[in-house]
C-alpha positions in Angstrom: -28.3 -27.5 12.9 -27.8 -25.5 10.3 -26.1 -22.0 10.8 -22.3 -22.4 12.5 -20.1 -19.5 13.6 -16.3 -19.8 13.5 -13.9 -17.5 15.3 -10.6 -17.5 15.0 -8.2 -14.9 14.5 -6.7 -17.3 11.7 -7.9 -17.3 8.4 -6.3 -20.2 7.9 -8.0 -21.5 10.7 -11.1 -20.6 10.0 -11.0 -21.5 6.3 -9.6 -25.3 7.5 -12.4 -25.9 9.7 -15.3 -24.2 7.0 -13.9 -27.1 4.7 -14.2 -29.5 7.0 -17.7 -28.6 8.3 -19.0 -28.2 4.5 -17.8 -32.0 3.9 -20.6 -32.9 7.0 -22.9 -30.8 5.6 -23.0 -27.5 7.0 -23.0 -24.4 4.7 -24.4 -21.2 6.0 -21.3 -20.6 7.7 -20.3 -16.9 9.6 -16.6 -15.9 10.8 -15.9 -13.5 13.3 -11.7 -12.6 14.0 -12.0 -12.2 17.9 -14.4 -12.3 20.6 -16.0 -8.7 19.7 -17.2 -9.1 16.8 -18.4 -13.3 17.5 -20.3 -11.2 20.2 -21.7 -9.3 17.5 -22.5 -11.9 15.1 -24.1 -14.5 17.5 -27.1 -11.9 18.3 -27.6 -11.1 14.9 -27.5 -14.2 13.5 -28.6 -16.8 16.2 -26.3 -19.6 15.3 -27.3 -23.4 15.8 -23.4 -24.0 16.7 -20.7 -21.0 17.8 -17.0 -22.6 17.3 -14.6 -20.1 19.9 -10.7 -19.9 19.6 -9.2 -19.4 23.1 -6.3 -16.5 21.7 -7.8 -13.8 20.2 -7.0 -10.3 20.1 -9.3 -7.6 22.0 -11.8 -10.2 23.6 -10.3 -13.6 23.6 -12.6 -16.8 23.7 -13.2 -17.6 27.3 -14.4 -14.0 27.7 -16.5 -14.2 24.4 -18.1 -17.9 25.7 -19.1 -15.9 29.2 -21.0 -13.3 27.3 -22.3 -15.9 24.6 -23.8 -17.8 27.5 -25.5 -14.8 29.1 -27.2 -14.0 26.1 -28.6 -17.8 25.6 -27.8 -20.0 28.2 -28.9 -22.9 25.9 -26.2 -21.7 23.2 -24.0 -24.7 21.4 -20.5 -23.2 21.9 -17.5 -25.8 20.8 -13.8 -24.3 22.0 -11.5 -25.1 19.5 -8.1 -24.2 20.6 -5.0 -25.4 20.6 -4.4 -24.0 24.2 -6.0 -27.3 25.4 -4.4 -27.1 28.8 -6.5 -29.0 31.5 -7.3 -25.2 33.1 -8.5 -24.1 29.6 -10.8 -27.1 29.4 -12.1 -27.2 32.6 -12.5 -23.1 32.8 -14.5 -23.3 29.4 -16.6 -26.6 30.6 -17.5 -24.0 33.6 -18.4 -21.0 31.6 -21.2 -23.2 29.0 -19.3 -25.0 26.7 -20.7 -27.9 25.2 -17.3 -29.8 24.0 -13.8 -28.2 23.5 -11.8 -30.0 20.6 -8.2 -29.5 20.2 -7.0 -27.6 17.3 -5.9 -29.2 14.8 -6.9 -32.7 16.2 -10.4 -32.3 14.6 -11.1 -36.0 14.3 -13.5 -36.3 17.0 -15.9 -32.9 15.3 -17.8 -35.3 13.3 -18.9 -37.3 16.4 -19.1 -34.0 18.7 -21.3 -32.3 16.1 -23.5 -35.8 15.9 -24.0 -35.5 20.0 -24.9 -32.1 19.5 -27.7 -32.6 17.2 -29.5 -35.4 19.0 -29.5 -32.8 21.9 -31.4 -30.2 20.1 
């Protein structure tokens, strides 16, 4: 996998996990700041991986994951929230995610990121 989409509506957020994914040796990295425009991105650029905040302004993750899915229904989509209620996991599990980490818990990426790419 090689091109990953973050969005977050946090800069901060979004710069954290761009470190973190450049350490594990991603680096053609896109960030959208709400649903809308990772809508946008993901058919422009066909990413490998889509990372989706749950809160975001306009069109918030759950919404952007539905739409995601119906435009690939084999798309890599991680939730990355820290709305990791048992609803929000289960309601993103339901809609085509492939893992939902808890923000900012990201010790388990490395290994999500690993099962990913041995199911490509």
């Amino acid at each position: 996998m090689k091109k990953v989409l973050i969005a977050d509506d946090s800069r901060f957020m979004r710069s954290w996990l761009t470190r973190i994914l450049k350490q594990y040796g991603y680096h053609d990295i896109y960030e959208a700041i709400d649903g809308g425009e990772a809508i946008k991105q993901f058919k422009q650029i066909r990413p490998d991986v889509v990372f989706l905040d749950i809160t975001m302004p306009r069109i918030g993750g759950l919404a952007a994951l539905e739409e995601i899915i119906a435009i690939d229904p084999m798309a890599k989509v991680i939730m990355c929230s820290a709305m990791s209620t048992e609803s929000n996991v289960v309601e993103a599990i339901k809609l085509g995610a492939s893992y939902f980490v808890a923000k900012p818990n990201f010790e388990q990426l490395e290994s999500v990121l690993k099962k990913l790419e041995s199911n490509t």
